[in-house]
Each structure stands twice: as C-alpha cells, then as structure tokens.
N, CA, C and O atoms as a Tripos MOL2 file, in Angstrom:
@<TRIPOS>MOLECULE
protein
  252   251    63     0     0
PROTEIN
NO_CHARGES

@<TRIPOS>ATOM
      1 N          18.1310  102.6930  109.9070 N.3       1 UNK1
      2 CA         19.3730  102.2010  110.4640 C.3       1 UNK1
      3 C          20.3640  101.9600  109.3150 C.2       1 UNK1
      4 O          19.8890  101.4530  108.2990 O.2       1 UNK1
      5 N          22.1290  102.3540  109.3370 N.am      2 UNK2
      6 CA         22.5220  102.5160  108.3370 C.3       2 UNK2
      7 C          22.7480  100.7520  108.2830 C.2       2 UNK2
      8 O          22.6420  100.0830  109.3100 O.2       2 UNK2
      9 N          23.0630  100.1510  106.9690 N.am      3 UNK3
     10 CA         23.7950   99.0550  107.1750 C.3       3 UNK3
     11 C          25.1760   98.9410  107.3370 C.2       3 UNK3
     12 O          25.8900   99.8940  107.6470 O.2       3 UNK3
     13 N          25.6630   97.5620  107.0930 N.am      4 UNK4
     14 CA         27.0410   97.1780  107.8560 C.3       4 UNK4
     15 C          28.0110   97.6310  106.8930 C.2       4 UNK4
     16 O          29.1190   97.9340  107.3360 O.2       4 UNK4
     17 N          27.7740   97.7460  105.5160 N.am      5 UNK5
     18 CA         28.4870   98.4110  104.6590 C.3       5 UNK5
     19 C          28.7020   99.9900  104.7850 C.2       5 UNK5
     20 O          29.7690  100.6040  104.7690 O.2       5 UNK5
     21 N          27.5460  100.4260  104.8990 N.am      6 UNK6
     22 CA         27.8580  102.0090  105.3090 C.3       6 UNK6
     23 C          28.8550  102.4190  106.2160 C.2       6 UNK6
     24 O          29.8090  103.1930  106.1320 O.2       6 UNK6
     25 N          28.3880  101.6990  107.1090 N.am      7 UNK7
     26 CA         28.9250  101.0580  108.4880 C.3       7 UNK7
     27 C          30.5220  101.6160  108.4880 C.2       7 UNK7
     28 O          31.2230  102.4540  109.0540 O.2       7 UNK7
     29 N          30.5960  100.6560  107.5460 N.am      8 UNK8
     30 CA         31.8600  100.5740  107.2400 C.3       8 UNK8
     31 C          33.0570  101.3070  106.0640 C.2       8 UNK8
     32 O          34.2830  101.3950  105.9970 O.2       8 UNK8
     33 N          31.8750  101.7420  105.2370 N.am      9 UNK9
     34 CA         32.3510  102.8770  104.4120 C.3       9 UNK9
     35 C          32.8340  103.6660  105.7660 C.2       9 UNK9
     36 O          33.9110  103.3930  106.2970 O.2       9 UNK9
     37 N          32.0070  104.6000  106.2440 N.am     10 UNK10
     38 CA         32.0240  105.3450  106.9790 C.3      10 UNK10
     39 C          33.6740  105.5380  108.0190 C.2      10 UNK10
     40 O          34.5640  106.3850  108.0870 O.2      10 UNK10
     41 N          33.3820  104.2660  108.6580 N.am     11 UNK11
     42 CA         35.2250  104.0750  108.8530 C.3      11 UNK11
     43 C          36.0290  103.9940  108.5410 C.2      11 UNK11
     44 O          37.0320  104.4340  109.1030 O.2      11 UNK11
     45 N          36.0020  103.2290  107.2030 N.am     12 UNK12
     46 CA         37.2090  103.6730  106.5080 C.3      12 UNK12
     47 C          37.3610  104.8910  105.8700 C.2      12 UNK12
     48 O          38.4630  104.9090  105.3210 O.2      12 UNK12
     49 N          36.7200  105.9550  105.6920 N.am     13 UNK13
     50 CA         36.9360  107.1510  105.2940 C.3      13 UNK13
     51 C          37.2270  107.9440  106.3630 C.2      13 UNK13
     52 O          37.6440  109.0530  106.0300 O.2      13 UNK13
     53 N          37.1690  107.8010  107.2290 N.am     14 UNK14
     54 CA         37.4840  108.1780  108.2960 C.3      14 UNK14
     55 C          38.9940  108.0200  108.9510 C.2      14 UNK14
     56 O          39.5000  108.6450  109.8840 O.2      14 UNK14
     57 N          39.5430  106.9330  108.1080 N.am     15 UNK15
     58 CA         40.6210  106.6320  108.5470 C.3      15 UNK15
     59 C          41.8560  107.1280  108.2780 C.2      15 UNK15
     60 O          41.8220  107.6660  107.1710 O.2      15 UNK15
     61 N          42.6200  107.1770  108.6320 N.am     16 UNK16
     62 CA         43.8890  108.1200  108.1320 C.3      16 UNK16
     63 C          45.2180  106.8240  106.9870 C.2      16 UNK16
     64 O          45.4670  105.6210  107.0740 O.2      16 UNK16
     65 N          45.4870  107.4270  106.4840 N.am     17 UNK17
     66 CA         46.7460  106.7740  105.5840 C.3      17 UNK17
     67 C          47.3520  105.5390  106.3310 C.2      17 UNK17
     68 O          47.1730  104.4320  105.8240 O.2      17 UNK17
     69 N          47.9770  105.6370  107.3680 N.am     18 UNK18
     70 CA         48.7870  105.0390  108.2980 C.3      18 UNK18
     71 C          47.8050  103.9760  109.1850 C.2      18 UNK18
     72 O          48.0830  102.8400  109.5680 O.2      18 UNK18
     73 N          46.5340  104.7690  109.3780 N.am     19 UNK19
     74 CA         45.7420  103.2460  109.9270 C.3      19 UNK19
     75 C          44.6930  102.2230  108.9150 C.2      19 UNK19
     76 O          44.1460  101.1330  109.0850 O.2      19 UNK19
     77 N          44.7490  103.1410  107.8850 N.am     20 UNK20
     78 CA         44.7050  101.8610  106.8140 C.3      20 UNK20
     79 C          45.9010  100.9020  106.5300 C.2      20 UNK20
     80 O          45.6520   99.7010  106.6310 O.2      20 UNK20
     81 N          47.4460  101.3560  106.1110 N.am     21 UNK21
     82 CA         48.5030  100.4220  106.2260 C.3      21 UNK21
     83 C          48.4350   99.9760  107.1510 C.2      21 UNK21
     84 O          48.2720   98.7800  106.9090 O.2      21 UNK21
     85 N          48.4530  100.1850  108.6280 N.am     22 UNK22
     86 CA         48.1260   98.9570  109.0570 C.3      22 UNK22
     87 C          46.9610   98.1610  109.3950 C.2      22 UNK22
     88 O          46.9330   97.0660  109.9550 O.2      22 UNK22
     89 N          46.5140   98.4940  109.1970 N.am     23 UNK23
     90 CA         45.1600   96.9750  108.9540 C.3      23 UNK23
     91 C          45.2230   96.4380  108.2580 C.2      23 UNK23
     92 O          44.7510   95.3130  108.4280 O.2      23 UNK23
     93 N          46.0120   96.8360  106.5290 N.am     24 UNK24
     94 CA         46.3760   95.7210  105.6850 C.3      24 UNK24
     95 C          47.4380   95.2390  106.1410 C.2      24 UNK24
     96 O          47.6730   94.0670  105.8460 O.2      24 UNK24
     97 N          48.2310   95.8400  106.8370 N.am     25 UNK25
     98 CA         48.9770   95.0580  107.3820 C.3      25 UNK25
     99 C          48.5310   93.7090  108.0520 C.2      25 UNK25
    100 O          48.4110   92.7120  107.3400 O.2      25 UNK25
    101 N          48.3240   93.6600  109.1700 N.am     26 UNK26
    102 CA         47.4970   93.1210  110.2130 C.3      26 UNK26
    103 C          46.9670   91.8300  109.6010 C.2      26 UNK26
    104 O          47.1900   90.6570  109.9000 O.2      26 UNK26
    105 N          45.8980   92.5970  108.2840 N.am     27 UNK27
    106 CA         45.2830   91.7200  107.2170 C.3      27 UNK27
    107 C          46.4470   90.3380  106.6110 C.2      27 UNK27
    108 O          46.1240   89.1620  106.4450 O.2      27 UNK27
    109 N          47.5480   90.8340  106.4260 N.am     28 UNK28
    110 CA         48.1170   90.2450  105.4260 C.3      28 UNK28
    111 C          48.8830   89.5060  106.6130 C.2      28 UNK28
    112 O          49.2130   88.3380  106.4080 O.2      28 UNK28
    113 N          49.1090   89.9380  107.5110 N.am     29 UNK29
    114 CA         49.8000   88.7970  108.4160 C.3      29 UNK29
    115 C          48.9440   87.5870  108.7320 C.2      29 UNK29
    116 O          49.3620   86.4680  109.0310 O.2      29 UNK29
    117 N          48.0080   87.8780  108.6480 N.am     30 UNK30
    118 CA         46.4320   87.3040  109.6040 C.3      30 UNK30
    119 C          46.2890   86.1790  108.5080 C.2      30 UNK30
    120 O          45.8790   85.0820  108.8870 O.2      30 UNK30
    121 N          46.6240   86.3830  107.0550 N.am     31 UNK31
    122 CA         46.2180   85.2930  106.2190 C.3      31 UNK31
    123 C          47.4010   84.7800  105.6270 C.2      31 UNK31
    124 O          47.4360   83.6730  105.0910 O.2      31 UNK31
    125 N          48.4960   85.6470  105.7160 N.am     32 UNK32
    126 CA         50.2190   84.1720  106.6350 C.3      32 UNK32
    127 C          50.1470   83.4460  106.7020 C.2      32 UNK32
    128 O          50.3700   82.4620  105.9950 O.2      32 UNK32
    129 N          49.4200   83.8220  108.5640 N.am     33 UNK33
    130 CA         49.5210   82.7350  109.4180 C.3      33 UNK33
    131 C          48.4200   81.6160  109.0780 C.2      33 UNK33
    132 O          48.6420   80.4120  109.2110 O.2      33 UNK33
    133 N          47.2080   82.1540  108.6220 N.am     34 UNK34
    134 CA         46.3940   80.7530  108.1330 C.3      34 UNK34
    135 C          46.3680   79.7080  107.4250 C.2      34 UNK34
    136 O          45.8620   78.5880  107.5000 O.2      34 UNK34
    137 N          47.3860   80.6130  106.3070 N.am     35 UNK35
    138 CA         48.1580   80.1050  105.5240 C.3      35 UNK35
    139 C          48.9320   78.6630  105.4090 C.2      35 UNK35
    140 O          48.8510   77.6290  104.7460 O.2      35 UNK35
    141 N          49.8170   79.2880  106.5740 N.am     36 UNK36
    142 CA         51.1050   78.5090  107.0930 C.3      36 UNK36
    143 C          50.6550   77.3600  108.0000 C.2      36 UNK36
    144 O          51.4190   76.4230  108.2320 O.2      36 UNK36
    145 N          49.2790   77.4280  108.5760 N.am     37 UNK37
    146 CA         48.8280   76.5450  109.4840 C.3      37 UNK37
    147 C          48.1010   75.4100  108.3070 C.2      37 UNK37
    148 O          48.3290   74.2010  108.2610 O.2      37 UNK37
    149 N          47.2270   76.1510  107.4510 N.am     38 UNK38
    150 CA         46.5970   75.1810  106.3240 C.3      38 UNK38
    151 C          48.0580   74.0390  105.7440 C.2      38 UNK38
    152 O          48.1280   72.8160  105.8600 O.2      38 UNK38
    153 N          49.1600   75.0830  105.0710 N.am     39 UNK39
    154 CA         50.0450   74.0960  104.5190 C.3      39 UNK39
    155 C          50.9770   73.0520  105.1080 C.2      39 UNK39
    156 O          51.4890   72.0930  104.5290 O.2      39 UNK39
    157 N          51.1220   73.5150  106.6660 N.am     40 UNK40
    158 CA         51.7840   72.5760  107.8120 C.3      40 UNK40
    159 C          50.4000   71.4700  108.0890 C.2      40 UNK40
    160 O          50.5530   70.2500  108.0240 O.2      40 UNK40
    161 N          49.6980   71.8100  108.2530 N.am     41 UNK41
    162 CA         48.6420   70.6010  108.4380 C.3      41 UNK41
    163 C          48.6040   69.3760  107.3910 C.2      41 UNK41
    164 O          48.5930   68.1520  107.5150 O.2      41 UNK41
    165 N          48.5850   70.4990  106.0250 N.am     42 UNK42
    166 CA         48.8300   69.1710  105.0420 C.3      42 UNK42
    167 C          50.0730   68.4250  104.6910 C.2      42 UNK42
    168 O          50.0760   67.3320  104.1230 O.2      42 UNK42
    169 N          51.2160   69.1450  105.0990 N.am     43 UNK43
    170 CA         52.1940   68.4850  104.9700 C.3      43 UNK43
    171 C          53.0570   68.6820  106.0970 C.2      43 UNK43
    172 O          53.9870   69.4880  106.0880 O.2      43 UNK43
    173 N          52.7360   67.9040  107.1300 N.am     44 UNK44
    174 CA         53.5630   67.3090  108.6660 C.3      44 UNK44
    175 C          54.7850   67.5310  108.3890 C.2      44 UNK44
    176 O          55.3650   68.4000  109.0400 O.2      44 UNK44
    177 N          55.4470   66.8520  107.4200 N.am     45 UNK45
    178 CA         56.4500   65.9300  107.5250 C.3      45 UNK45
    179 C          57.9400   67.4480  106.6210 C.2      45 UNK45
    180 O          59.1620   67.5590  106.7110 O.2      45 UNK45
    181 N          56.9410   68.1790  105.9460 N.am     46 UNK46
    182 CA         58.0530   69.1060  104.9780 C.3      46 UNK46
    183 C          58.5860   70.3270  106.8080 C.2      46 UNK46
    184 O          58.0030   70.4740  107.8820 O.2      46 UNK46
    185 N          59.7250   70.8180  106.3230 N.am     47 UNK47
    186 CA         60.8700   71.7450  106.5990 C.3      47 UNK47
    187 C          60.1020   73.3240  106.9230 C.2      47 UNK47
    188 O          59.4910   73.7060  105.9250 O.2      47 UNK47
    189 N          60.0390   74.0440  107.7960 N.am     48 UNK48
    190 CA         59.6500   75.3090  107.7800 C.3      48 UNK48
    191 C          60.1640   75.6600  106.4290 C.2      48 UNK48
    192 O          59.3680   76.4820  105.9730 O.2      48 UNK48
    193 N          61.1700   75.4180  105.5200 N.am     49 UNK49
    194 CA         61.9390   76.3730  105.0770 C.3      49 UNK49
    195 C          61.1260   76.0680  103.4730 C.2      49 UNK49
    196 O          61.1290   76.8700  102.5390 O.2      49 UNK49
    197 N          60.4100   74.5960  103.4700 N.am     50 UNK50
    198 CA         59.7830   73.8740  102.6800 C.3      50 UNK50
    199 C          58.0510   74.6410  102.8390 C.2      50 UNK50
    200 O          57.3750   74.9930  101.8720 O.2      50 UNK50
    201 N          57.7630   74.7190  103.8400 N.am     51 UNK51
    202 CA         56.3940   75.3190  104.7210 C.3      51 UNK51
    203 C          56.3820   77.0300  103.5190 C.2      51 UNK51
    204 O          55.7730   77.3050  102.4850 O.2      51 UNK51
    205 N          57.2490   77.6870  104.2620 N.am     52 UNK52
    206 CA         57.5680   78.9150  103.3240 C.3      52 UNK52
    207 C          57.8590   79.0550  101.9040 C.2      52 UNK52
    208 O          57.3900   80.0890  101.4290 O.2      52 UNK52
    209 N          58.4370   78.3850  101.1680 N.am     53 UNK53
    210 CA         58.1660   78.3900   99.9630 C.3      53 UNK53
    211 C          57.1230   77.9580   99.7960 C.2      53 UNK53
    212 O          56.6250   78.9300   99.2280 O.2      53 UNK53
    213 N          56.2420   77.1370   99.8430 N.am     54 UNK54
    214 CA         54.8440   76.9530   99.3810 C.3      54 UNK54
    215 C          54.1030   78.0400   99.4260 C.2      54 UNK54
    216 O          53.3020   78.3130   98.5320 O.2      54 UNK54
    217 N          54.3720   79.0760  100.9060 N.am     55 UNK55
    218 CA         53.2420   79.8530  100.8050 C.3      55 UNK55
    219 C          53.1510   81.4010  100.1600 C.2      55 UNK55
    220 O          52.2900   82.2440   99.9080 O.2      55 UNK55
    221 N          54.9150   81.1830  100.0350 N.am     56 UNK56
    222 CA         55.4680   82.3940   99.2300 C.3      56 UNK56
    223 C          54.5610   81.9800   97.5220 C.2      56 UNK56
    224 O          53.9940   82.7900   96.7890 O.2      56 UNK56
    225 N          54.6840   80.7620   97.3570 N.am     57 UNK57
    226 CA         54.3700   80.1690   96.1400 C.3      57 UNK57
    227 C          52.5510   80.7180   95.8260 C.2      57 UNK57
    228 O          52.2040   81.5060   94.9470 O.2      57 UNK57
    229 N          51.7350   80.0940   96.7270 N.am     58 UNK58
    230 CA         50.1500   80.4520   97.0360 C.3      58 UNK58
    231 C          49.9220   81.8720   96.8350 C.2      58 UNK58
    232 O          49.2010   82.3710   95.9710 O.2      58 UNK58
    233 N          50.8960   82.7250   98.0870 N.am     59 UNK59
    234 CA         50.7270   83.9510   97.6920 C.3      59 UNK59
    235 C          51.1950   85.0930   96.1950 C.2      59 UNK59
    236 O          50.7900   86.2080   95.8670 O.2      59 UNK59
    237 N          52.1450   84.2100   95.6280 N.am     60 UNK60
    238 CA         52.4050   84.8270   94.3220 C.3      60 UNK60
    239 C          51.1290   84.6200   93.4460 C.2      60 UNK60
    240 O          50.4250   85.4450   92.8630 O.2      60 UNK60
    241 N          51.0580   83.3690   93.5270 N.am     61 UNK61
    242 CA         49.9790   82.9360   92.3760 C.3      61 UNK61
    243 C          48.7570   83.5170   92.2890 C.2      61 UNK61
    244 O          48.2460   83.8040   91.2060 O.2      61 UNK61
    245 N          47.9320   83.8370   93.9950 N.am     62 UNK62
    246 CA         46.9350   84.8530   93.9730 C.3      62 UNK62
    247 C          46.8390   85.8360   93.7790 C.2      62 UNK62
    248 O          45.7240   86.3300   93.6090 O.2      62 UNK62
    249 N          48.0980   86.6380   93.7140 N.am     63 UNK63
    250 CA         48.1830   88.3140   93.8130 C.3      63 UNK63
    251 C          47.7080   88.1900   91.8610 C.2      63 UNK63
    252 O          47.5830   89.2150   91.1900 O.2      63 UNK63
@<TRIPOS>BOND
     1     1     2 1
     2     2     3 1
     3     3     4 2
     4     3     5 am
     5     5     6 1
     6     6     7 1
     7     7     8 2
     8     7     9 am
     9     9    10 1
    10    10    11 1
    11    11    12 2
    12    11    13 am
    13    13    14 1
    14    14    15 1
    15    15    16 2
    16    15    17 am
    17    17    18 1
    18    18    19 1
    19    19    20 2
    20    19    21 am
    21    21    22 1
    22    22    23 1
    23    23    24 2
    24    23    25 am
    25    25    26 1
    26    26    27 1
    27    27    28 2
    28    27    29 am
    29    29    30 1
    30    30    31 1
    31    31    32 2
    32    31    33 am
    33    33    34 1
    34    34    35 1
    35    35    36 2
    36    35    37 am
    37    37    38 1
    38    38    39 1
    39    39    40 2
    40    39    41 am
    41    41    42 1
    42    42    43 1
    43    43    44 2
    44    43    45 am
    45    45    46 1
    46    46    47 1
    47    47    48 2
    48    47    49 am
    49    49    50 1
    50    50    51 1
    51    51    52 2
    52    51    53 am
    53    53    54 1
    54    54    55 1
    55    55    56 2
    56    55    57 am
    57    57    58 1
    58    58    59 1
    59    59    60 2
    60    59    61 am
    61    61    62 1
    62    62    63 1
    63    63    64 2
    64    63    65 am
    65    65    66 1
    66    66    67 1
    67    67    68 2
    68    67    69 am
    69    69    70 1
    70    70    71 1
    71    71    72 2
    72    71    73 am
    73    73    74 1
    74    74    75 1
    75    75    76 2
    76    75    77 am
    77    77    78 1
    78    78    79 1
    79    79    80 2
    80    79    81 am
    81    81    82 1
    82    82    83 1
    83    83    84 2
    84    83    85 am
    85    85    86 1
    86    86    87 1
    87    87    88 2
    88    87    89 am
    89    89    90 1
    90    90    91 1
    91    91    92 2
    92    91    93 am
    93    93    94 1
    94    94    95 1
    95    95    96 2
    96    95    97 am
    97    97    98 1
    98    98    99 1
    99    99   100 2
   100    99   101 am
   101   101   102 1
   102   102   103 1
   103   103   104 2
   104   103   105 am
   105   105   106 1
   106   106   107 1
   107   107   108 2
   108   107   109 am
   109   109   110 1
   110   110   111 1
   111   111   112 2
   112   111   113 am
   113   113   114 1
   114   114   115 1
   115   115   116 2
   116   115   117 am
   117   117   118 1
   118   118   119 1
   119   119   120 2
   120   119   121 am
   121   121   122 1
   122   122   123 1
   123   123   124 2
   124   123   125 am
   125   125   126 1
   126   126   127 1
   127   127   128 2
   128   127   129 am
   129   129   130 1
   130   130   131 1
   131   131   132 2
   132   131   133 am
   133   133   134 1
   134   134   135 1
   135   135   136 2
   136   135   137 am
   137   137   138 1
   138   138   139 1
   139   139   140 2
   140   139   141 am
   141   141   142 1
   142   142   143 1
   143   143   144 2
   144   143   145 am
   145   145   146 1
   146   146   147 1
   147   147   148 2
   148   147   149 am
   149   149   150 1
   150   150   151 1
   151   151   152 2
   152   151   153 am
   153   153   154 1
   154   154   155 1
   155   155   156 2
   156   155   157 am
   157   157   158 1
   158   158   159 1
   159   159   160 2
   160   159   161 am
   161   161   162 1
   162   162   163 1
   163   163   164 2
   164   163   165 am
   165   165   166 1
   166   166   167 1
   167   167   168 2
   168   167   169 am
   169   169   170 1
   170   170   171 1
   171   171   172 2
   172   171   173 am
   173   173   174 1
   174   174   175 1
   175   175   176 2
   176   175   177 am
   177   177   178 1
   178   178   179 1
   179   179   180 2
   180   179   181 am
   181   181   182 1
   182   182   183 1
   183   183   184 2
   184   183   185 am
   185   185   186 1
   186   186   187 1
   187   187   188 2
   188   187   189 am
   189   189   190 1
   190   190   191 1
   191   191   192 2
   192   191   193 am
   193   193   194 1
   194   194   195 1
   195   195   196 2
   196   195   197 am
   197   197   198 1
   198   198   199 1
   199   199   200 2
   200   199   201 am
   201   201   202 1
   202   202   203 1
   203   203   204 2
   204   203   205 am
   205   205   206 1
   206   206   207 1
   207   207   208 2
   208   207   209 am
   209   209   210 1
   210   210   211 1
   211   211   212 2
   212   211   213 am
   213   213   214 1
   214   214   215 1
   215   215   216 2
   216   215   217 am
   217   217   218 1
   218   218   219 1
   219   219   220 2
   220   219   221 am
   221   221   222 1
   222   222   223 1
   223   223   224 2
   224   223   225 am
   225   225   226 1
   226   226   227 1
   227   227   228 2
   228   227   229 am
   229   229   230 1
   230   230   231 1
   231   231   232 2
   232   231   233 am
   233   233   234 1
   234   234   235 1
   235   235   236 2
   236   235   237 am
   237   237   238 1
   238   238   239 1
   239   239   240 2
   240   239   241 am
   241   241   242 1
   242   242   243 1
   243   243   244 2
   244   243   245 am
   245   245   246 1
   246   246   247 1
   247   247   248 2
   248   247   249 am
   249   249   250 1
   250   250   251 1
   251   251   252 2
@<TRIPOS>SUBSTRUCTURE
     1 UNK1         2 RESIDUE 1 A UNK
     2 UNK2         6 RESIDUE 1 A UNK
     3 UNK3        10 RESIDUE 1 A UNK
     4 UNK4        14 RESIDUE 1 A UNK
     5 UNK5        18 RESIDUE 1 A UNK
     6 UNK6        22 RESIDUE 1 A UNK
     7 UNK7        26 RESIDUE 1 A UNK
     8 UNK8        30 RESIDUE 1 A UNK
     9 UNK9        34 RESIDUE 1 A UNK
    10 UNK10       38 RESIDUE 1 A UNK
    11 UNK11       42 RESIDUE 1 A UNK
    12 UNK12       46 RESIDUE 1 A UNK
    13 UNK13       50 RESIDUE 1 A UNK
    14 UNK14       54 RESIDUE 1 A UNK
    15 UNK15       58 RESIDUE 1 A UNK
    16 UNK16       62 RESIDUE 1 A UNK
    17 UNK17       66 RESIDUE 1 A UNK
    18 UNK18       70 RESIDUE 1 A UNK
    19 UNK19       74 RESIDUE 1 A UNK
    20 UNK20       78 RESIDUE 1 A UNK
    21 UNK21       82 RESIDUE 1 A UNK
    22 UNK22       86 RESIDUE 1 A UNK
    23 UNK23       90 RESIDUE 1 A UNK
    24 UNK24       94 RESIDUE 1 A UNK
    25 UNK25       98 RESIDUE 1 A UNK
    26 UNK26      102 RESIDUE 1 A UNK
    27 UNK27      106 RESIDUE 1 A UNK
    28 UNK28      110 RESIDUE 1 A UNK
    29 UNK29      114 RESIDUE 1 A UNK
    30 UNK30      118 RESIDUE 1 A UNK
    31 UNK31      122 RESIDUE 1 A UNK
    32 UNK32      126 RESIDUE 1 A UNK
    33 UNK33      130 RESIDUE 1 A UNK
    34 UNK34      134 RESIDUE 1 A UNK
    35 UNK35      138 RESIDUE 1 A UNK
    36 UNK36      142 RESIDUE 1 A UNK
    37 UNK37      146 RESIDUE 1 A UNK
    38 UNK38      150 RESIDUE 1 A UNK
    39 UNK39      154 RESIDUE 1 A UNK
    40 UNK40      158 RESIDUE 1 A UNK
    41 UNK41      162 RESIDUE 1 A UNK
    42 UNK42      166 RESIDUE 1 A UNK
    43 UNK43      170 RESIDUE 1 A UNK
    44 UNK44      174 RESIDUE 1 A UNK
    45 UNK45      178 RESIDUE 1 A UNK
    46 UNK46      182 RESIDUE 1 A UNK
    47 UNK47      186 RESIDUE 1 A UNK
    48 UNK48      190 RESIDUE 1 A UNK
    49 UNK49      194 RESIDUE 1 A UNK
    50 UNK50      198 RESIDUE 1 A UNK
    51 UNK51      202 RESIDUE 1 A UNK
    52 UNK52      206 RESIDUE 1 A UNK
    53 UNK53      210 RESIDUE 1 A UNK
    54 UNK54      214 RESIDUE 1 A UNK
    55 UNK55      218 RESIDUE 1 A UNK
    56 UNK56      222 RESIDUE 1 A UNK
    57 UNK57      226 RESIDUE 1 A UNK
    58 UNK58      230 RESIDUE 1 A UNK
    59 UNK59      234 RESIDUE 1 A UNK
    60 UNK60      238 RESIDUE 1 A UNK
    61 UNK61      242 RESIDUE 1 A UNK
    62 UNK62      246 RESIDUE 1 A UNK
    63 UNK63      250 RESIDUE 1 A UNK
C-alpha cells in the first residue's frame, strides 16, 4: 500500500500550474484568516486596521 506521502507526491505531479497556484492560494488565505483570528483574540480592544498591520508584520517576519 503506497503511503500518504506518495499519496501525495503523486497528486501533486499530477497537477497542473494553475491548480497548484491555487491551492497556495487557498493555503495562504487559510493561514490569514487564522492569523487574524489568533491576533484579534489577543488583542480585543486594537482597530482592524491595527489587526492588519500586525499580521502583515507576522507574515513578513516569517517569509
């Protein structure tokens, strides 16, 4: 039985240009929004506009 990596090799080689961009797409929205929920949780009280720079901030620093 292959494993979950093969698995998955397998699909992604399979995949075309355009449905890999979007799944990183998808990807990168997906950890946004977790994002944005982690840094609103910890700070109630800050500004969407306050919310977004932080996570613009998180996400610079990791890349």
């Amino acid at each position: 039985m292959p494993s979950v990596l093969d698995l998955e090799l397998t699909r992604l080689r399979a995949m075309t240009a355009t449905e890999k961009l979007a799944t990183m797409h998808a990807l990168w929205l997906q950890a946004w929004s977790l994002t944005s929920a982690r840094v609103r949780a910890r700070h109630p009280e800050w500004t969407p506009e306050q919310v977004e720079a932080e996570i613009r901030l998180i996400f610079h620093r990791d890349s």
